[in-house]
SERO-4910 file (N, C-alpha, C, O; in steps of 0.05 Angstrom, whole numbers):
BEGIN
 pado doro    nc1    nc2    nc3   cac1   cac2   cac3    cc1    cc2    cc3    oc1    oc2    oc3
  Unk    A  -1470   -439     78  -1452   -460     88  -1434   -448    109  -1416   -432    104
  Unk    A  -1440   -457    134  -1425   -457    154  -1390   -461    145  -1385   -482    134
  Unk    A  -1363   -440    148  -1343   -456    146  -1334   -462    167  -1339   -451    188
  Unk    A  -1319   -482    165  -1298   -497    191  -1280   -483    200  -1265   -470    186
  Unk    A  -1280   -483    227  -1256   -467    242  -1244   -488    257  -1255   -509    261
  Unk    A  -1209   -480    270  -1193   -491    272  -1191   -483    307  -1176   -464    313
  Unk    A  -1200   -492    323  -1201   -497    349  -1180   -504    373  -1176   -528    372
  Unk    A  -1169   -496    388  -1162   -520    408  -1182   -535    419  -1203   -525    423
  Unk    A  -1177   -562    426  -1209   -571    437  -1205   -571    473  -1184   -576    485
  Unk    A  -1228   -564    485  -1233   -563    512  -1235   -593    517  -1219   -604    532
  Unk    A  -1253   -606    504  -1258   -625    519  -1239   -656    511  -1235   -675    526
  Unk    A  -1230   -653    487  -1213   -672    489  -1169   -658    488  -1156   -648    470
  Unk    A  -1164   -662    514  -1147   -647    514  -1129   -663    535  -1137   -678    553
  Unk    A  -1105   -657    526  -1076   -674    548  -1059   -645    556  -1054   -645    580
  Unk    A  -1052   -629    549  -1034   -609    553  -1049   -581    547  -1060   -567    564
  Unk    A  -1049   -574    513  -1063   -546    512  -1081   -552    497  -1090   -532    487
  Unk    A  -1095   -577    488  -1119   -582    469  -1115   -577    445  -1136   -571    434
  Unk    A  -1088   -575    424  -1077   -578    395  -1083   -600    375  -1088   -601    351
  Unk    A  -1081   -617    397  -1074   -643    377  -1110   -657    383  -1117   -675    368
  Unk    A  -1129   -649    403  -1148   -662    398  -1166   -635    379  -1182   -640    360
  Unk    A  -1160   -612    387  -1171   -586    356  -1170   -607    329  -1188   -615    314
  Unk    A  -1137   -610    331  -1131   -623    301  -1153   -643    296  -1170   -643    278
  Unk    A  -1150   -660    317  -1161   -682    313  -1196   -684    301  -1207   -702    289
  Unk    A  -1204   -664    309  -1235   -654    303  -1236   -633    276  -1255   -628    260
  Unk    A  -1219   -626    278  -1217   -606    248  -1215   -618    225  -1218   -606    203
  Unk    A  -1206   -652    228  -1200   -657    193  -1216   -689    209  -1215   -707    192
  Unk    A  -1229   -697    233  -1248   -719    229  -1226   -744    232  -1228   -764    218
  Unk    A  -1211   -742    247  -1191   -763    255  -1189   -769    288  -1194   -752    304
  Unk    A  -1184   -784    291  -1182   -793    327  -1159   -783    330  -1138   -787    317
  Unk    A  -1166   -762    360  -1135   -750    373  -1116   -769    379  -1092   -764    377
  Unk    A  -1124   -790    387  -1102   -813    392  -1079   -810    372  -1057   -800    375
  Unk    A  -1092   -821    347  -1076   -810    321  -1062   -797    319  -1039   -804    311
  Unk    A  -1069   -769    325  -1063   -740    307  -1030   -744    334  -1006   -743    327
  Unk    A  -1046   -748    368  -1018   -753    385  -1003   -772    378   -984   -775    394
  Unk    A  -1004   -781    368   -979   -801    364   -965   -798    333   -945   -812    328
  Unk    A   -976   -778    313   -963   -768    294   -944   -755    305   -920   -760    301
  Unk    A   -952   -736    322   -946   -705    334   -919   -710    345   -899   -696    343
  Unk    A   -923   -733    359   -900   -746    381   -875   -757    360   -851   -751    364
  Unk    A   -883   -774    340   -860   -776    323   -839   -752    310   -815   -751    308
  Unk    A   -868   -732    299   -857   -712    291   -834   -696    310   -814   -684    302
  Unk    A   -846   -701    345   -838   -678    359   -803   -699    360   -786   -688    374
  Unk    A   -794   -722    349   -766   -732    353   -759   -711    335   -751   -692    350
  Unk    A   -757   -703    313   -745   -690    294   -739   -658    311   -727   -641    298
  Unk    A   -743   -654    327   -739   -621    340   -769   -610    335   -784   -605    353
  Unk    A   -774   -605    309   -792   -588    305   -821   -593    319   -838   -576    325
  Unk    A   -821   -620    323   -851   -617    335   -852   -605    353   -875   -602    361
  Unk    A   -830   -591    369   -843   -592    392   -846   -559    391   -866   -549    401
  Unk    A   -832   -547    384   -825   -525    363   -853   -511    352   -860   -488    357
  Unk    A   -870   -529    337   -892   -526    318   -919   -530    335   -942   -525    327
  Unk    A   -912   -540    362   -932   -550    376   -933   -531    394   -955   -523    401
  Unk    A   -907   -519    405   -909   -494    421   -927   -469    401   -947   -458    411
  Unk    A   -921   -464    382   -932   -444    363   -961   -447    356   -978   -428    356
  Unk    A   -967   -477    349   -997   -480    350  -1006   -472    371  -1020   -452    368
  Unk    A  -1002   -484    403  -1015   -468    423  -1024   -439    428  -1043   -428    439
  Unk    A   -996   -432    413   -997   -393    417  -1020   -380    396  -1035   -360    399
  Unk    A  -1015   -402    369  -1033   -380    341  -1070   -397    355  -1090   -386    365
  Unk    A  -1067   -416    350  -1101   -432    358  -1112   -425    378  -1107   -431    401
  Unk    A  -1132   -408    369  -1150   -394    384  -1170   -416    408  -1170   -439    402
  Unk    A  -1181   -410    429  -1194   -424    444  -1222   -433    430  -1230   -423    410
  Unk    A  -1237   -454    443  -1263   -455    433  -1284   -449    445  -1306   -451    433
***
């Protein structure tokens, strides 16, 4: 059994390809996962947690 890895995605991507990775890693539409992300990022932290995702999420 193949396991799943955690991506940025190339091809569906607006800034560093986080939120469409996400979006393919758990089988949800990036639209989605961006417009969680964007709520989250009012609270401070998203944007915080989104900078850090870019840095730890390896390329694909």
């Amino acid at each position: 059994m193949d396991a799943k890895k955690l991506y940025k995605s190339r091809n569906n991507k607006m800034l560093c390809g986080v939120c469409g990775g996400v979006g393919e890693y758990i089988n949800l539409d990036p639209t989605i996962v961006r417009l969680l992300w964007t709520i989250f990022a009012f609270t401070g932290w998203g944007v915080i947690a989104y900078i850090i995702a870019a840095v730890i999420i390896p390329e694909q």
